[in-house]
N, C-alpha and C positions, 0 to 999 in steps of 0.2 A: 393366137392369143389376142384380145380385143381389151382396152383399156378405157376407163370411161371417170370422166369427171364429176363432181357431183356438180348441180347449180351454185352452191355458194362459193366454188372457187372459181368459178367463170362469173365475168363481167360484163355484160350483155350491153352494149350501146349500139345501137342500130338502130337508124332513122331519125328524123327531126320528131327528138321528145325529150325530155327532162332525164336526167338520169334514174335508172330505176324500172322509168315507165314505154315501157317497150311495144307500141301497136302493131309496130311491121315484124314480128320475128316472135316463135316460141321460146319456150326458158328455154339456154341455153345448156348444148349440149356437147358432147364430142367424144368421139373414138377413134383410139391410134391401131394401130394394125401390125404387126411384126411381119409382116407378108412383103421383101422388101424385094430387089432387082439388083441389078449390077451397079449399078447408079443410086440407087435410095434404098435407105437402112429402112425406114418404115415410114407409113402415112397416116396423117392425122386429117380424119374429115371432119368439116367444122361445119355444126348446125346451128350458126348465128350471119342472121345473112348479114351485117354490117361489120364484120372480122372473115373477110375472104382473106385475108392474110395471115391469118391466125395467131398474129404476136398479140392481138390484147387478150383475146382467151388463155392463150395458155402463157406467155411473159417468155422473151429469150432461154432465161434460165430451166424453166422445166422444159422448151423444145431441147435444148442442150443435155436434158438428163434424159429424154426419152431415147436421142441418139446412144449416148451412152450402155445405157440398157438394152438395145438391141445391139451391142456389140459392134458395131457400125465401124467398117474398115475406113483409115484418114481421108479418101475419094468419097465418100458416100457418105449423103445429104438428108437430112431429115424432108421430107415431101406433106409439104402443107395445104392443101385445095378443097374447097366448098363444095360440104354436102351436095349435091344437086337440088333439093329444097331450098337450101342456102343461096344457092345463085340465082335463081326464080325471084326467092325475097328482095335483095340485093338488088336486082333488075328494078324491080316496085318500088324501093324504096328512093334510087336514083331515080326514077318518072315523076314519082311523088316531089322530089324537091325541085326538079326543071320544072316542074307547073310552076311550084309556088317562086322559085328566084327569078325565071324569065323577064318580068314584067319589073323586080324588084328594085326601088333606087340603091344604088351604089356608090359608095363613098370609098377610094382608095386611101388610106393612110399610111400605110409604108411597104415601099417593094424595094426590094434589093433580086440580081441574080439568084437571090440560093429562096427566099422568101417573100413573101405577099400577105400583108394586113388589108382586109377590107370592112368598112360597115356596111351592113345590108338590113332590110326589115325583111321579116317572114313570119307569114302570119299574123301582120301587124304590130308586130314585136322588133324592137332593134338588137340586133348581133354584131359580132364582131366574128370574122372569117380570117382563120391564118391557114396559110401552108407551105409545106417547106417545099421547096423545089429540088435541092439537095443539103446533104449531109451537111450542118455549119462545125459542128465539134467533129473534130479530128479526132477525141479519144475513143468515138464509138466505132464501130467498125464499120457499120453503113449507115444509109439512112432510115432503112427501116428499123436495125437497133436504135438510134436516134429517137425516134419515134414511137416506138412500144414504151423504152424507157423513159418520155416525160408523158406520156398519157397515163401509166402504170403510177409517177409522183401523182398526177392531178388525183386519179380516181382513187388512190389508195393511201399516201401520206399526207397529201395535202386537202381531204374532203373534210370538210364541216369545221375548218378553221375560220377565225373571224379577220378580218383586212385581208385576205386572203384570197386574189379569185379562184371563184368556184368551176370547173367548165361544165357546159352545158348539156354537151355531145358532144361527136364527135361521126362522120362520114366519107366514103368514099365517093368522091362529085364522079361524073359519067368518062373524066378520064382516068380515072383510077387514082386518084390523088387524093391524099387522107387531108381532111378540112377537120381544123378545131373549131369547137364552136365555141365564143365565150360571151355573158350579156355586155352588153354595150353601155362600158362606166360612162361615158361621155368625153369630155374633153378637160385636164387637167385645168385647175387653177391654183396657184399658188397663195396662197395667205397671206395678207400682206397686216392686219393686225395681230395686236399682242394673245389677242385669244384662240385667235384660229392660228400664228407658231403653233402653240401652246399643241393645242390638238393635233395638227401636223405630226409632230415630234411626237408626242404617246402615242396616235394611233401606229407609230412606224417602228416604235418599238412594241408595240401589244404585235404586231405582225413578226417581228424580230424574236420575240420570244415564243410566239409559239412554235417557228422554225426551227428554232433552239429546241425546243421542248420535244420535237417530233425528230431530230438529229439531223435536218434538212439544212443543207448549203446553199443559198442561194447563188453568191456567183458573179453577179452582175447588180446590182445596186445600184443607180446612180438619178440623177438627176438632169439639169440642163433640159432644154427644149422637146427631147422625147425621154421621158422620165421611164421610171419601171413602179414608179409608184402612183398612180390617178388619185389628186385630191376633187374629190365632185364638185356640182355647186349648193350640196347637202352641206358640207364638209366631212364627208365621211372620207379616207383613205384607203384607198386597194393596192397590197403589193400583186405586181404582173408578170409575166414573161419568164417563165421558170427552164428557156432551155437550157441555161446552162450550169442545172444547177445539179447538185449531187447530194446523195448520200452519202451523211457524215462517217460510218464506216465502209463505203465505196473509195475512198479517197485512198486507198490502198490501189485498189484496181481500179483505179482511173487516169492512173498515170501521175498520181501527184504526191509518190515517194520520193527519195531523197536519192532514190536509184534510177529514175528514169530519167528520159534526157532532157536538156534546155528547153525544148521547142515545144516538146509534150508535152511538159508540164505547164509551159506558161499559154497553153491554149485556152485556158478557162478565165483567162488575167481579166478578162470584166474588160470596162472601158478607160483607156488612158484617164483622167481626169477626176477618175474615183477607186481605181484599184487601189488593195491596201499592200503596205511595204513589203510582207513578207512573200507577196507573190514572184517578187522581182529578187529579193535575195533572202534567201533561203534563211528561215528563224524555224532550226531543229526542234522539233518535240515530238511527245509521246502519251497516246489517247490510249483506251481502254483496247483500239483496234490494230496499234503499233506507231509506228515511225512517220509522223507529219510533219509538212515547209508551212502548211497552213490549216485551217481549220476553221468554225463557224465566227470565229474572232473577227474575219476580214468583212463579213457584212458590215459588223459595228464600224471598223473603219469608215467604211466606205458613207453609210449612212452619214456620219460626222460630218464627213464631208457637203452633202447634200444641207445639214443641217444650217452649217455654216454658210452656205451661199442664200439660205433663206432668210439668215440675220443680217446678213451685208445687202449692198444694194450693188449683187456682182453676178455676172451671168457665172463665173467660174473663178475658183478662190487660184487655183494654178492654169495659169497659159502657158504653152510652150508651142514652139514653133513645129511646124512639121517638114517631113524633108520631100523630097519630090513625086514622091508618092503619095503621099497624104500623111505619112507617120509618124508619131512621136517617138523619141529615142527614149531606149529605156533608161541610160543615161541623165536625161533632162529631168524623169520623173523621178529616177532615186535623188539628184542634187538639190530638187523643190521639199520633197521630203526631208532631208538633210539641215535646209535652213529652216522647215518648221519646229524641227527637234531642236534647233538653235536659239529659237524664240522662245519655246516653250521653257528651255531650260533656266532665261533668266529675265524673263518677262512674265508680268500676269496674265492670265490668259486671258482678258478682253482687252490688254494694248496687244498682246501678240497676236490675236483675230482683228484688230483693228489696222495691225502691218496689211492686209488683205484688200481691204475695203471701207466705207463708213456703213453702219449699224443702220439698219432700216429705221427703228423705233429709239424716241428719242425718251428713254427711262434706263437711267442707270441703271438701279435694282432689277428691269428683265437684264438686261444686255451684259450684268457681273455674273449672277446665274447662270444663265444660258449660255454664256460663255466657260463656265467652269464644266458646266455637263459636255459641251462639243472639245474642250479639249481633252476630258477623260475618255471621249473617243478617238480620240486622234492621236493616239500614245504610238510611238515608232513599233514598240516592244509590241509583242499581239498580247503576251501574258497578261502586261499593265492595264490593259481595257476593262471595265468591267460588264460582267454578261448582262443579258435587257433588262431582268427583271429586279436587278439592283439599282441598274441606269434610272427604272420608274419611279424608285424611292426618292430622287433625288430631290432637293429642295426647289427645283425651280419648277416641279409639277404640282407644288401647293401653295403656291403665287396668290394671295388675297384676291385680287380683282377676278379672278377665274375660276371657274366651278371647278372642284378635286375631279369632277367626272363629265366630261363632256355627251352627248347625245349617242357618240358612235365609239367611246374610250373608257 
């Protein structure tokens, strides 16, 4: 029995091209095989030479159901490997890009053990190059789940959203290490007038709500020195860095029920300094998909957070010490949270953002607004926040001095 897919459920990205436009590789194709061995339930040959792995053609889940269907005893393995036309392409397509990166300048921007961001031009074009070296989220089961699962967000929840980055491609370099390709936003700057807040703040929520809208979790939100969000020197803004985000009904199996453990669960926690409360203690509810500690709520948190360090003149509205490893106790974050819900409670909220820091901008009228919109993000309750596109109504986005609609909002 031979199985075949049609084209438009396969995603064909192979080689340096634009999504879509595919020069190294025919439309993509493939056939699994119920013909299996002692060791593999069945095999899938993959006629895209830039998916010799075959998780972005066919996505974890349908490998997992072809297993299934061929009745596949618990030792025996679904068997994934490249058409032999495939591996030929593949071959071409790696030659094709050592020409063109060999000679290319290279900008490192951030390596860790498990990851590597670099800027590169190719083709006379600037990129941005990441990849992982291992597994960062523990909830996947490997890296290559890791990996199919935030290329499958880019190309399929996250495509032709606006603040949003788009990726580009996506290839296997000559050691067999999957490279994202993303354009290269440039280098973050922060706004420091009352118009470009202004913009900042909508376009982060026009990003916010269409996540919402497509039922995507981001995750990590934060600010500080290596942000997740690139303001240009257009002023446009790009949310980035989506590995560790989820799907809002994934959040069941992702380990971030009310049943799984401490550690599981709080692997998604974001960063110390903008995680929202309810990752750290548990605030019970219940979505359309069941029993959630958290949900798309904690972006808006966290964003608040960012918002407010953009109104004060502070690298970070909470510091806390760390201990001899480098970590902040979860401890120090719930009791910062604790005395903001203390302030909040009988303070207005621009003296209780003022306990923080002094205001960049010296106009009451931004600084009483702006202040009332970052504390309705910054509500301890996840409930009490309200979702983006309410947040956009608010009064302090139709500020006289500032256009209702900016160039990129």
């Amino acid at each position: 029995m031979t199985l075949r897919l049609s084209d438009a459920l396969l995603a064909p990205r192979a080689g340096f091209a634009r999504a879509g436009h595919h020069p190294m590789s025919s439309a993509a194709s493939a056939s699994a095989s119920s013909a299996g061995s002692a060791k593999t339930a069945c095999t899938i040959n993959v006629h895209n030479a830039g998916d010799t792995s075959g998780y972005v053609a066919y996505g974890v889940e349908r490998v997992r159901a072809w297993r299934t269907s061929a009745r596949a005893d618990p030792y025996q393995k679904v068997k994934v490997q490249p058409h032999g036309d495939a591996r030929e392409k593949a071959k071409l397509v790696r030659e094709g890009l050592r020409r063109h990166l060999e000679d290319a300048e290279e900008k490192e921007l951030h390596r860790e053990s498990s990851v590597s961001v670099e800027r590169r031009r190719c083709r006379d074009r600037p990129y941005v190059f990441k990849q992982y070296f291992e597994s960062t989220m523990p909830t996947h089961r490997s890296l290559d789940d890791q990996l199919a699962y935030e290329l499958s967000l880019y190309y399929k929840d996250l495509k032709g959203l606006s603040n949003v980055v788009q990726i580009q491609t996506h290839f296997y370099d000559p050691t067999q290490t999957l490279t994202f390709v993303f354009p290269d936003l440039g280098t973050n700057k922060y706004p420091t007038d009352r118009c470009g807040i202004v913009s900042y703040m909508r376009q982060m929520l026009l990003a916010l709500d269409a996540l919402w809208n497509r039922d995507i979790v981001h995750c990590n939100i934060k600010g500080g020195p290596k942000p997740n969000a690139i303001f240009d020197s257009r002023g446009k803004l790009t949310l980035i860095d989506f590995e560790s985000a989820v799907r809002r009904h994934e959040l069941i199996d992702q380990g971030q029920n009310l049943l799984s453990s401490w550690d599981q669960t709080l692997s998604y926690r974001g960063n110390c300094h903008y995680v929202a409360p309810e990752v750290l203690v548990p605030q019970p509810g219940h979505s359309i998909y069941g029993e959630t500690r958290f949900g798309r709520r904690r972006d808006i948190f966290s964003a608040g957070v960012v918002f407010a360090e953009l109104l004060l003149d502070v690298a970070h509205i909470f510091n806390y010490e760390t201990d001899d490893e480098g970590y902040v106790l979860d401890e120090d974050i719930i009791a910062a949270y604790d005395d903001l819900t203390a302030r909040l409670c009988f303070m207005l909220p621009e003296t209780a953002l003022g306990c923080y820091g002094n205001f960049l901008q010296d106009h009451s009228e931004f600084n009483r607004l702006a202040s009332d919109l970052v504390v309705k993000m910054l509500q301890s309750c996840r409930f009490s926040r309200p979702k983006p596109s309410d947040l956009l109504q608010h009064s302090f986005f139709k500020l006289s001095f500032c256009p209702l609609h900016d160039a990129f909002g």
